[in-house]
C-alpha positions, 0 to 999 in steps of 0.5 A: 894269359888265358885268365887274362882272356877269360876276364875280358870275356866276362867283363864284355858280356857285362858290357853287353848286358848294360849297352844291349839291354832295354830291360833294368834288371838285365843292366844291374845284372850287368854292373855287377859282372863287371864288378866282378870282373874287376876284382877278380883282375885284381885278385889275379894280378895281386897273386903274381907279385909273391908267394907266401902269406904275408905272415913274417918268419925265418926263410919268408921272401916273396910275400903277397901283397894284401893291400889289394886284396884288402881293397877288394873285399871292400869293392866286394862289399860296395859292390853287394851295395851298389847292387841292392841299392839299384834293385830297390831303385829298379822296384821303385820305379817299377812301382810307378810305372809297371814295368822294367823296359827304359823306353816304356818308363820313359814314356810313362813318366813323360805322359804323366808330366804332361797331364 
């Protein structure tokens, strides 16, 4: 139960840093807690199903799924992806209008369509 709490704590503050932001960075920072989040919750629950490894031999009962820990390494890997990609996103953007704040982005890409 209390990991249970402990990930919706983190996946809250990942929340926080996307909805509260106005800074870029913070919000890609934020994105990816939450991802993290989500593979841990699934880690978490992927462990409750069995016990032993999924290697079959005598007396093996209870085997872990490796299903979902398979699809995590891939989320994992989407994840580092998805990451990188709005980094470089967020430099591009920084590039033409010099700075990471949306609201000051927005304004000077809105001043440069009307000139």
């Amino acid at each position: 139960m209390i990991e249970r709490i402990l990930l919706a704590l983190i996946f809250l503050t990942g929340f926080t840093a996307i909805i509260g932001n106005r800074n870029i960075i913070k919000k890609v920072f934020g994105l990816t807690i939450i991802n993290n989040a989500v593979v841990l919750l699934f880690i978490i629950e992927g462990s409750v199903i069995g016990s032993d490894s999924p290697i079959l031999g005598d007396g093996v009962r209870s085997i872990v799924d490796p299903v979902p820990q398979a699809l995590m390494l891939t989320a994992i890997v989407i994840g580092v992806c998805i990451t990188a990609l709005a980094l470089a996103l967020a430099y591009r953007l920084h590039r033409a209008t010099g700075s990471f704040n949306i609201d000051t982005i927005y304004q000077r890409l809105n001043s440069n369509d009307n000139d």
